[in-house]
C-alpha distance (Angstrom), angle and dihedral (degrees) to the residues before:
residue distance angle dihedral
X1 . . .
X2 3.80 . .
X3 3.95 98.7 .
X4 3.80 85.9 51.3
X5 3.63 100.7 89.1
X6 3.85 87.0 50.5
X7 3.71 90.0 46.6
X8 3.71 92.0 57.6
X9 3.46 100.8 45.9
X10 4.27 86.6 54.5
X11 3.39 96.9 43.3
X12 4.24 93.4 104.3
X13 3.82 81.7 55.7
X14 3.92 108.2 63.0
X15 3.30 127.1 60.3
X16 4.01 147.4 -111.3
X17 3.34 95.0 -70.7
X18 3.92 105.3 39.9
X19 3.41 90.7 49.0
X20 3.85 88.9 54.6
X21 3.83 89.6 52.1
X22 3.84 98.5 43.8
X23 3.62 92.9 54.0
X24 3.81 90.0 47.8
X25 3.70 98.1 51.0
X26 3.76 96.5 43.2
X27 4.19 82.8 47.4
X28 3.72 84.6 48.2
X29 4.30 90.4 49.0
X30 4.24 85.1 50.2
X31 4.12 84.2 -130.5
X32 3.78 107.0 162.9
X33 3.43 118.7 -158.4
X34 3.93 121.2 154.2
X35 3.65 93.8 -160.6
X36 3.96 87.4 61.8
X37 3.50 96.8 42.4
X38 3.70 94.1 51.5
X39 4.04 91.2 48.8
X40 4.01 84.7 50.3
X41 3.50 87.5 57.5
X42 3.69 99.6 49.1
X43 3.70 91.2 47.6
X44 3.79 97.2 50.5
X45 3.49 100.0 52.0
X46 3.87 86.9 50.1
X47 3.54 92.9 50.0
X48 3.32 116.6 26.8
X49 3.59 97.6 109.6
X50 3.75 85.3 74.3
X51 4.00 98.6 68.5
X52 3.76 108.1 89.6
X53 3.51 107.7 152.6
X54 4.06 124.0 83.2
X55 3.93 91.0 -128.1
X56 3.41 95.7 50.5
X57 4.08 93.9 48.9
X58 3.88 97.7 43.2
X59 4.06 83.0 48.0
X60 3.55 98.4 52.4
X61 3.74 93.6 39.5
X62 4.03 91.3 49.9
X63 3.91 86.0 52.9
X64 3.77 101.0 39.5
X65 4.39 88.8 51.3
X66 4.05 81.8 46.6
X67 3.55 101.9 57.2
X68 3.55 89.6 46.4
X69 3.82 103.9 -115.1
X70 3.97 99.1 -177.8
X71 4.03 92.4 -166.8
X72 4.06 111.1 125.2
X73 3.71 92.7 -169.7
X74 3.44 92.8 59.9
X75 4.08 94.3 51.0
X76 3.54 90.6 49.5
X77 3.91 94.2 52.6
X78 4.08 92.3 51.6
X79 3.76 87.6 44.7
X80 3.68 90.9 58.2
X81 4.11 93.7 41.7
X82 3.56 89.6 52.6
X83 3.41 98.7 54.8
X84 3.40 92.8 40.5
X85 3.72 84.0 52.6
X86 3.97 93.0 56.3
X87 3.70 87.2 69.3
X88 3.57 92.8 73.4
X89 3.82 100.6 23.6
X90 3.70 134.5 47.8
X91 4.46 107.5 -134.9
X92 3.27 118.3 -142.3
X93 4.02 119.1 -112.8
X94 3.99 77.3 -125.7
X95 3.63 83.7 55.7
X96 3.38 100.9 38.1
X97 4.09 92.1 51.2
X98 3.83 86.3 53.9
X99 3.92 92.2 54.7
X100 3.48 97.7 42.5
X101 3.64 95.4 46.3
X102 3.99 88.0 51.8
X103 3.86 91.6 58.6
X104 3.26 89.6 44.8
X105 3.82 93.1 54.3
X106 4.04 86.9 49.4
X107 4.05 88.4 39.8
X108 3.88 81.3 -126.6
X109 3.83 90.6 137.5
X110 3.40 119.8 111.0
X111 4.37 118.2 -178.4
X112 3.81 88.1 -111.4
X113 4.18 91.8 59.0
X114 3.34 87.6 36.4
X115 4.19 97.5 51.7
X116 4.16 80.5 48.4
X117 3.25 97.2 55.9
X118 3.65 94.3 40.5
X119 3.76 90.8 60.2
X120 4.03 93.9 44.8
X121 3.58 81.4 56.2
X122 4.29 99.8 62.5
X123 4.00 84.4 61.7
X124 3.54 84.3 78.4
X125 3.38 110.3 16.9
X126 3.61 92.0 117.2
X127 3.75 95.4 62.1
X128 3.57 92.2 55.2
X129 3.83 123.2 116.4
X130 3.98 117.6 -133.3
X131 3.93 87.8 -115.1
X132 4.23 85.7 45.9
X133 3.88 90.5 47.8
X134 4.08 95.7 44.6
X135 4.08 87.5 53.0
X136 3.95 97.5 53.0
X137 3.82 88.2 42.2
X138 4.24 91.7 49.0
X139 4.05 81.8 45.9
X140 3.67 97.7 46.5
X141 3.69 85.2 45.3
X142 3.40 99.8 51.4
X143 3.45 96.1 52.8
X144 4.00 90.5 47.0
X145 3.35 98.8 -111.8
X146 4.01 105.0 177.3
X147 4.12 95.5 -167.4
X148 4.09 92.4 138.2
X149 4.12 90.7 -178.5
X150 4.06 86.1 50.8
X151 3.96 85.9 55.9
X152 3.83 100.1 44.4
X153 3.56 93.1 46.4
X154 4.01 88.0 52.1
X155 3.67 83.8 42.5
X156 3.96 88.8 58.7
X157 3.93 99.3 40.4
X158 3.91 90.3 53.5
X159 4.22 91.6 50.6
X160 4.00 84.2 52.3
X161 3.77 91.1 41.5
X162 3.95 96.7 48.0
X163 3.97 97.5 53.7
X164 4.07 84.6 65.5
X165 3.63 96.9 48.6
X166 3.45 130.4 115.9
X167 4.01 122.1 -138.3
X168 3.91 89.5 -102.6
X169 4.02 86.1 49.8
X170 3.22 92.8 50.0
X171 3.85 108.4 50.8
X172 3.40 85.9 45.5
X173 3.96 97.6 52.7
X174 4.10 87.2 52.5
X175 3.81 93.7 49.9
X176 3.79 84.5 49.6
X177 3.84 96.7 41.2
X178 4.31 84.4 45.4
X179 3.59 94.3 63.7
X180 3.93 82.0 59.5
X181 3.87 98.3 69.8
X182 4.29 83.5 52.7
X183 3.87 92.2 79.2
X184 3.89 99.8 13.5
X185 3.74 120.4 129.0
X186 4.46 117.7 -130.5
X187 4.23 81.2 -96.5
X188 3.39 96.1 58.9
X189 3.66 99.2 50.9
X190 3.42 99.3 81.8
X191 3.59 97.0 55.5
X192 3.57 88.7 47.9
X193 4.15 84.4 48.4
X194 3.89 88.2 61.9
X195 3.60 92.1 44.5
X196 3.87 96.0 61.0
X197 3.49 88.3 43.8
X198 3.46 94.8 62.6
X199 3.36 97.3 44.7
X200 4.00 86.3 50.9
X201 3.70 94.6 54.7
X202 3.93 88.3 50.5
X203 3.74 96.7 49.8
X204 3.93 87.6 49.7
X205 4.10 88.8 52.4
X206 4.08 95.7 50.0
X207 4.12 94.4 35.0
X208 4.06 83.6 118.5
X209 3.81 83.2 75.4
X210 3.61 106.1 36.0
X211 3.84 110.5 116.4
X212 4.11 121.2 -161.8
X213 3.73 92.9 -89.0
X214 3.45 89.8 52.6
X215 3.69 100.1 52.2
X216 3.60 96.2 41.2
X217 3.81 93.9 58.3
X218 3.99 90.6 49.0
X219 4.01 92.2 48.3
X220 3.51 87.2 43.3
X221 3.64 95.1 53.5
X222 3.58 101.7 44.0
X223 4.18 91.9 45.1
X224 3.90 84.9 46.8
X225 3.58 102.1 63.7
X226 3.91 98.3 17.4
X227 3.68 105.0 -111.4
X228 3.95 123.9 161.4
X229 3.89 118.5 -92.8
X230 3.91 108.6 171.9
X231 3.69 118.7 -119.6
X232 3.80 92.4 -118.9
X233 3.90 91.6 56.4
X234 3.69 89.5 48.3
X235 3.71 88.4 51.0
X236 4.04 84.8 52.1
X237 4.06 94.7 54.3
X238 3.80 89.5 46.7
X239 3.75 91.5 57.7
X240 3.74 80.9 45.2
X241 3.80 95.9 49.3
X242 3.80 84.2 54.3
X243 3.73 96.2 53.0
X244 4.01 91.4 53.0
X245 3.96 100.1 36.0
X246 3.40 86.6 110.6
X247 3.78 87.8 71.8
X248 3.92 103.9 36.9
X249 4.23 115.0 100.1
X250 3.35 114.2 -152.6
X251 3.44 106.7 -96.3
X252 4.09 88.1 53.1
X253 4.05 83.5 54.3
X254 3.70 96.4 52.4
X255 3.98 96.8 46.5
X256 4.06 83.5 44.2
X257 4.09 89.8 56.1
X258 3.40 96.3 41.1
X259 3.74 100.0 43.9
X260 4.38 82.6 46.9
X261 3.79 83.9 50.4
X262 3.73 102.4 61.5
X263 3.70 92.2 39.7
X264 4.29 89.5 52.0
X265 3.32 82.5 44.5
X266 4.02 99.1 51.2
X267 4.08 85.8 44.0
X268 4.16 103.0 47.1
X269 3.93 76.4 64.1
X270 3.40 90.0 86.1
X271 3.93 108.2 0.7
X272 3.66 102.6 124.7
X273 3.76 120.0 -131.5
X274 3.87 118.6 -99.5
X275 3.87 149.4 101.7
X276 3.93 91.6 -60.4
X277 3.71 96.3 48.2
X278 3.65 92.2 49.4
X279 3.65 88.1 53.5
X280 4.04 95.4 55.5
X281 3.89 89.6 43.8
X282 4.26 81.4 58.5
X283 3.50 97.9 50.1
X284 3.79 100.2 44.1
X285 4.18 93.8 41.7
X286 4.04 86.6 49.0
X287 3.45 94.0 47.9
X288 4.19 92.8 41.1
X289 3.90 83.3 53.7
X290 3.70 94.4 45.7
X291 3.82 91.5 54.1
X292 4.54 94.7 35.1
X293 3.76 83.4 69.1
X294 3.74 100.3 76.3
X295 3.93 88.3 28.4
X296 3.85 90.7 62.1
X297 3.51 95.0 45.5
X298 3.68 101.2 54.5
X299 3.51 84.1 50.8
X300 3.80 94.9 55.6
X301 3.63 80.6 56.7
X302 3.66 107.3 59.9
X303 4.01 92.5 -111.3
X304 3.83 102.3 115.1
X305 3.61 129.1 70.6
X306 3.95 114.2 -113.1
X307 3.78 85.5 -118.4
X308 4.13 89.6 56.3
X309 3.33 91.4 44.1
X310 4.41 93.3 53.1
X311 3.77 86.1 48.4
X312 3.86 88.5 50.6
X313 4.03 90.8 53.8
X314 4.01 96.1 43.9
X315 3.84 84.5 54.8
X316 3.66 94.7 42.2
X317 3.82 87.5 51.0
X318 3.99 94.6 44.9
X319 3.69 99.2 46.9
X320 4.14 91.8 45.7
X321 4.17 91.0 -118.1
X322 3.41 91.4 119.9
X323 4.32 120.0 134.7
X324 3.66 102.3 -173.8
X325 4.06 92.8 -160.9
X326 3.95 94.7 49.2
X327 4.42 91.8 40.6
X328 3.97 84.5 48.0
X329 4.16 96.0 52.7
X330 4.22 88.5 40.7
X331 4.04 92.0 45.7
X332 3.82 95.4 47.9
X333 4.36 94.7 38.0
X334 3.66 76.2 51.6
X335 3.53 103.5 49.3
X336 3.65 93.7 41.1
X337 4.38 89.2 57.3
X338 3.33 96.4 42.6
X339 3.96 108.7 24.2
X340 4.32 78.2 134.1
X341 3.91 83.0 80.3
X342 3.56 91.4 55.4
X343 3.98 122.9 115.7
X344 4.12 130.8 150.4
X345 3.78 95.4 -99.1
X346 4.00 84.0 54.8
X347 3.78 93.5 46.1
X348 3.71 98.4 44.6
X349 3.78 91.3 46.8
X350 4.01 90.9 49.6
X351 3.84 100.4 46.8
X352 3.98 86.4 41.0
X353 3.75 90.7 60.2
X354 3.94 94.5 41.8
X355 3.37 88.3 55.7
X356 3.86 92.8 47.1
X357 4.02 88.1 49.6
X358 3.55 94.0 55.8
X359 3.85 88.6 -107.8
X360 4.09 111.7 160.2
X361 3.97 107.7 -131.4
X362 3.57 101.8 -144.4
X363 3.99 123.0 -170.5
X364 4.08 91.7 -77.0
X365 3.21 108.6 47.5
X366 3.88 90.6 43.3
X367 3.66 84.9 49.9
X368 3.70 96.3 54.5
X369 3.79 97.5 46.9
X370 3.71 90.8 41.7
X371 3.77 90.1 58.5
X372 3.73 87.3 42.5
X373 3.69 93.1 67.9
């Protein structure tokens, strides 16, 4: 903040390239300064005939959206550079997601920019990584962009992309891909649909090599923004949570169980009763009950947070791996060590799901949780 005064008053001296990277790293610092910002301005529209290169464009237009420069005229001019620009160079989709996601910041994007840039961004669509790909769709779709051949080619780079993933890969491309369905319009939800699928289907091949950090993030993902994971591929990770217990802590168990809970809970919606359900219902309660052990015991102990330990009974409850006499001893040893955690939400929440579970509230546990409030 103390060079900037200096910084402004040299800014007519450096050159395409500098400027780009002053602007970005004072954007990157979150300085505000009007007088800077309005000297930026001045000196790009004088000289922004001089940046050529992609990096140098998507840097200063990251920076210039940052800082909050509120001119129109100015947006309009590097709109029409750039694409003037993409006659003689091929952007990125890294760049591309950068650009669009500055507009977008500005709400300077209007569906004609955005259809451009869409099409500039099949040249190298191919080159894209699945993290790459899910950013320019989440900035496409956060400005509205409505370019349906855009999203079904992304949709068919990220099926090819996902068969040559690795767990790690993939967990992270679904995370990425999530954040998508935050700002996407009803249209784009089908794309996004075919997407997870995809990614689904791929996790399911490779489970031999998941690990627990793996599997967690993908359960996790999938429960946290409500997207379908057939029972039969649920019944596959549990038989795969079972083969790597060994290796889950306990906090890694509960998320698991609770992220499996909501998604169980999503499917028995419309899983029809029969022989097969019955059989998925068996696999994920044995495994829940396999993995509550350790949970329940840690809690007896005082090492779980209250909060851990409610999660652990609303997944216990969902996936039917519930024992009412061990979850009573673990919730009252746990109350008793860490009754400092307590508060009324907590208590209501706890004595709610007791009572949902069947479990009897007998004069000590009532008294703890009354207190508690």
């Amino acid at each position: 903040k103390e060079l900037l005064p200096r910084i402004t008053a040299n800014l007519i001296y450096v050159t395409s390239a500098h400027l780009a990277m002053f602007a970005s790293a004072i954007a990157k610092a979150e300085v505000r300064d009007a007088r800077f910002a309005d000297s930026l301005t001045r000196e790009l529209k004088a000289r922004l005939l001089e940046f050529h290169s992609a990096m140098e464009l998507t840097m200063i237009m990251n920076a210039v959206s940052k800082l909050r420069v509120t001119d129109d005229d100015l947006y309009r001019r590097f709109v029409t550079h750039i694409q003037s620009r993409m006659g003689y160079e091929a952007f990125h989709v890294r760049d591309l997601s950068v650009i669009v996601a500055a507009l977008g910041r500005v709400t300077c994007a209007d569906s004609a920019t955005l259809s451009r840039f869409a099409d500039c961004a099949l040249q190298t669509l191919p080159e894209a990584t699945p993290v790459e790909l899910a950013r320019l769709m989440n900035a496409c779709m956060a400005s509205s962009c409505s370019a349906d051949d855009f999203f079904a080619a992304c949709v068919l780079q990220a099926r090819e992309l996902t068969v040559k993933m690795d767990p790690s890969g993939l967990s992270a491309a679904a995370f990425a891909f999530g954040q998508c369905i935050d700002v996407a319009d009803v249209p784009h939800l089908r794309h996004l649909r075919k997407i997870f699928r995809s990614i689904r289907l791929a996790s399911v091949a490779s489970l031999p090599l998941f690990l627990p950090r793996e599997i967690v993030s993908l359960l996790r993902t999938y429960a946290r923004w409500q997207i379908t994971f057939e029972c039969d591929h649920l019944r596959k990770v549990a038989d795969r949570m079972r083969a790597t217990q060994a290796q889950f802590d306990t906090e890694s168990s509960v998320s698991a169980l609770y992220s499996f809970s909501l998604l169980m809970q999503r499917n028995s919606v419309r899983m029809a009763a029969g022989p097969t359900t019955e059989a998925i219902w068996h696999t994920v309660s044995g495994t829940a009950y396999m993995f509550f052990g350790p949970v329940w015991l840690e809690a007896r102990k005082g090492k779980l947070e209250l909060s851990t330990v409610q999660r652990a009974l609303e997944a216990a409850l969902a996936l039917r791996a519930l024992d009412s006499v061990v979850v009573k001893d673990a919730l009252v040893a746990s109350v008793v060590r860490r009754r400092h955690e307590l508060d009324g939400p907590t208590c209501a929440a706890l004595s709610e799901l007791l009572s949902d579970a069947g479990v009897p509230l007998d004069g000590d546990l009532m008294q703890l949780l009354a207190d508690g409030e």
